[in-house]
C-alpha positions in Angstrom: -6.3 -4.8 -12.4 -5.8 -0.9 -11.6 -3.5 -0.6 -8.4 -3.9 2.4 -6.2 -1.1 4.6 -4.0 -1.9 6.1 -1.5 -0.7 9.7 -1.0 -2.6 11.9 0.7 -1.0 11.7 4.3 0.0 14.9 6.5 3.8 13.4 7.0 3.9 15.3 10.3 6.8 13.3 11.5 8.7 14.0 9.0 8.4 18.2 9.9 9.8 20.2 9.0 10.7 18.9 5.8 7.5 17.8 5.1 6.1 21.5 5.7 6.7 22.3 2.1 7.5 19.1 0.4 4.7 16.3 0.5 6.0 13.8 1.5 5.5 11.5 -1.9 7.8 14.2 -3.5 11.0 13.5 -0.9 13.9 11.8 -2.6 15.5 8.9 -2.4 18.4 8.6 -4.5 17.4 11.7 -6.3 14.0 10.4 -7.2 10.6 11.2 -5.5 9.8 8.1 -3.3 6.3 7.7 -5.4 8.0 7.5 -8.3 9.8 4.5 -7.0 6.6 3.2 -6.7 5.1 3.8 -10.0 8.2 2.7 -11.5 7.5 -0.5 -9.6 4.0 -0.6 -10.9 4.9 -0.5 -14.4 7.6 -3.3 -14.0 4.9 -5.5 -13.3 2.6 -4.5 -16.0 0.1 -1.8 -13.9 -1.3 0.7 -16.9 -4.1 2.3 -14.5 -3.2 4.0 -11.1 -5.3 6.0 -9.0 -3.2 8.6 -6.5 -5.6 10.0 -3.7 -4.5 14.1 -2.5 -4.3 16.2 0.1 -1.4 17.5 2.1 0.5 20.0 -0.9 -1.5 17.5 -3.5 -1.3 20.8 -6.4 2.6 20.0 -6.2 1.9 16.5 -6.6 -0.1 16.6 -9.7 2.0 18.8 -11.5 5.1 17.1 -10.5 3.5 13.2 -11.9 1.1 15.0 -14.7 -0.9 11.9 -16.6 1.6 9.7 -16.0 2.4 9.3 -19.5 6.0 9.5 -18.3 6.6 6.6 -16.2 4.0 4.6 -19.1 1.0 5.2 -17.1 -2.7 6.9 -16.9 -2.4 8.6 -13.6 -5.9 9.4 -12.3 -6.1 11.9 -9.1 -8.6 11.2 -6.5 -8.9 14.8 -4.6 -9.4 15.0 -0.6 -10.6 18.1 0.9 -11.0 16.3 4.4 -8.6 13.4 4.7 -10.5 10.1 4.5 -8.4 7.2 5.8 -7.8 4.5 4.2 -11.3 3.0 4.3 -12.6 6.3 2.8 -9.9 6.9 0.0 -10.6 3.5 -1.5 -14.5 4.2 -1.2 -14.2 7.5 -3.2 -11.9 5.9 -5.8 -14.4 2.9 -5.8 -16.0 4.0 -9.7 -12.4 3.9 -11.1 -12.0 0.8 -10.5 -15.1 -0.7 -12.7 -15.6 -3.4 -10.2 -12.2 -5.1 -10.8 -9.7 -5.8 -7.6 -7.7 -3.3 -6.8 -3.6 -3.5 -5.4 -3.0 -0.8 -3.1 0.6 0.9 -2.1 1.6 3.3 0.0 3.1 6.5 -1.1 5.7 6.3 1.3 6.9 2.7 1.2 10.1 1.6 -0.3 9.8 -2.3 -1.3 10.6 -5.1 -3.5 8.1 -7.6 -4.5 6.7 -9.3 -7.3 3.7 -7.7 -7.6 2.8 -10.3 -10.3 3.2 -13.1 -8.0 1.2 -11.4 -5.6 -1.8 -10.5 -7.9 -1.3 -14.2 -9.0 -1.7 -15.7 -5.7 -4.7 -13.5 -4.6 -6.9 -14.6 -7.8 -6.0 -18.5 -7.4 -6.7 -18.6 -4.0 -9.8 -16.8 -4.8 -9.3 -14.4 -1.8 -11.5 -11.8 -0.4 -8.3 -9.7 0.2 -5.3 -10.7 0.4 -2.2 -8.5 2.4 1.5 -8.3 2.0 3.1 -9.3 6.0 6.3 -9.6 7.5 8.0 -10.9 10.0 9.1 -8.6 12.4 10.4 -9.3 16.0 8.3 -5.8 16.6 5.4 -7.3 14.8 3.1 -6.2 17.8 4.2 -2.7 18.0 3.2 -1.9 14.2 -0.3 -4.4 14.7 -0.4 -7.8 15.2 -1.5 -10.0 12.1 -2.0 -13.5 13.0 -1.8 -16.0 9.9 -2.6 -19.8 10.3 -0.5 -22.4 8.3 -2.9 -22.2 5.3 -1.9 -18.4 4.9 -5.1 -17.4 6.1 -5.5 -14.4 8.7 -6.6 -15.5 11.9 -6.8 -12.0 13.6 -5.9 -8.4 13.0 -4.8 -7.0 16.1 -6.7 -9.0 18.0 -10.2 -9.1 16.0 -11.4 -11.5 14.1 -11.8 -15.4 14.7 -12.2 -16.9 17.9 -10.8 -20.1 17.4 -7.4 -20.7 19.0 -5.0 -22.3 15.8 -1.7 -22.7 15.4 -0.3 -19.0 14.1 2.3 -16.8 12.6 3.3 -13.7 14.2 3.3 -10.6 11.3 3.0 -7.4 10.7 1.0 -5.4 7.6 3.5 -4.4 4.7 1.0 -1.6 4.1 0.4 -3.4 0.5 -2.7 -5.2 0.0 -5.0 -6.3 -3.1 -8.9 -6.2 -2.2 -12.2 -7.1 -4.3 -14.2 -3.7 -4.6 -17.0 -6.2 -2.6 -15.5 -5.0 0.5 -16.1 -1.4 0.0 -20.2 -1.7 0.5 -19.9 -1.5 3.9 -17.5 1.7 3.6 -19.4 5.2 4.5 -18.9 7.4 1.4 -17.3 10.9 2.5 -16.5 9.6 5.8 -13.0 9.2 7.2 -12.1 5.4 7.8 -9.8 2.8 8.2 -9.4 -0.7 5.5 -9.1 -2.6 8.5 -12.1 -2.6 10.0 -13.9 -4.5 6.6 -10.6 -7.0 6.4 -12.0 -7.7 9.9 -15.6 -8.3 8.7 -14.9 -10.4 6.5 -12.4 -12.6 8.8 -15.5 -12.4 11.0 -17.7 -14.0 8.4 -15.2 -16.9 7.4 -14.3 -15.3 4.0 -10.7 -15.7 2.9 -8.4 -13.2 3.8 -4.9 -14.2 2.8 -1.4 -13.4 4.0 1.4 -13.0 1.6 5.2 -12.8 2.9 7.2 -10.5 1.9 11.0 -11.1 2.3 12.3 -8.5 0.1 13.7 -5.0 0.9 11.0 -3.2 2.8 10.9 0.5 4.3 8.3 2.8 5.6 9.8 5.6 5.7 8.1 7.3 8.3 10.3 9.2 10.4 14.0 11.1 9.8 15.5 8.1 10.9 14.0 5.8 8.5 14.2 8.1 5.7 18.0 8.2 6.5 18.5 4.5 6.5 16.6 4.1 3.0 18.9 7.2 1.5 21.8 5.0 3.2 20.4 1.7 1.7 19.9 3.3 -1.8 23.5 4.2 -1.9 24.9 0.9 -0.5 22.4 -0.9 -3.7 20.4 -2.8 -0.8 17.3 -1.0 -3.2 17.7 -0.1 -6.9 16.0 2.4 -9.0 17.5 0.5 -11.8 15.7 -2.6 -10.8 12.4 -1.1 -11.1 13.0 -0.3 -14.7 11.7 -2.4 -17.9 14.8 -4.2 -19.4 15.5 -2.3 -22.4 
């Protein structure tokens, strides 16, 4: 399975310091957040990632190369208009070779076994399957509703009808998909991931919801980048855990 990170936001609240910097590139702990996330990625075996561009994306390439660094074939998927993520996946859709795909976010700090969640996607035999949480804000970031079978009932309120017993979450921003649900994606067109997920909820496919309970951070905004340089230093999130065991 080749995973995907997504990178090619604007980080306009993060300004200034994302005026010059992508965003990708800021530190934590004196090491680029996406490089947290490779490191990750190779922990659990990834060999293959595709890293969409836009905002500063030059300073990004040459800062990652091929990859061959961190153990891994970097391959850059260039945006001259920003395409969502609906539209990022679709124009990275022939690197993938019609395998699933585990997508990240670029600016995401988290633990996870990304084996176990690969693992449960493929045994459940899911159409897509995303990383939640439980969050007493869960509405405020968009509502996922998950029955007692780990299914998702609803995605902000779309979806199926049918009133079950359900569990409040919000999106992790981590997900693993099967490239099926990219022929309905406009090619060259800006678009969102959600709107298929919601398709295929629609149509009674299985779309799973996978708890995360580890550490998890989007940072977003200065405050939250703050809290994750605090949380780095106070070991609540270790570089050192992302690395193979030598």
């Amino acid at each position: 399975m080749k995973a995907m990170i997504l990178a090619a936001g604007l980080g306009t609240r993060l300004r200034p310091l994302t005026n010059s910097i992508p965003k990708p590139l800021l530190p934590i702990a004196g090491t680029p957040l996406i490089v947290w996330n490779l490191l990750l990625l190779k922990r659990h075996g990834f060999k293959d990632v595709v890293i969409n561009l836009h905002h500063l994306g030059p300073m990004i390439e040459q800062a990652l190369g091929n990859g061959s660094r961190y153990g891994l074939r970097i391959i850059y998927s260039r945006e001259p208009v920003i395409l969502g993520t609906g539209g990022a996946l679709k124009q990275a859709e022939p690197h993938f070779c019609g395998e699933s795909v585990l997508v990240l976010n670029a600016d995401t700090l988290v633990e996870l076994d990304l084996g176990a969640l690969c693992a449960f996607h493929q045994e459940r035999n899911a159409m897509a399957t995303l990383v939640l949480r439980e969050d007493p804000e869960a509405a405020q970031w968009g509502l996922v509703e998950m029955d007692q079978d780990h299914r998702i009932v609803r995605i902000t309120g779309r979806g199926r009808p049918d009133q079950v017993p359900v569990q409040p979450r919000m999106f992790a921003g981590i997900h693993v998909l099967r490239t099926r649900l990219l022929r309905e994606v406009p090619k060259g067109v800006a678009s969102t991931i959600i709107d298929p997920y919601v398709a295929s909820i629609e149509r009674g496919e299985t779309v799973l919801g996978y708890d995360c309970t580890g550490y998890w951070s989007d940072v977003g905004t200065p405050e939250r980048y703050a809290q994750a340089e605090h949380d780095a230093s106070l070991g609540l999130i270790s570089l050192a855990a992302r690395q193979l065991p030598t």
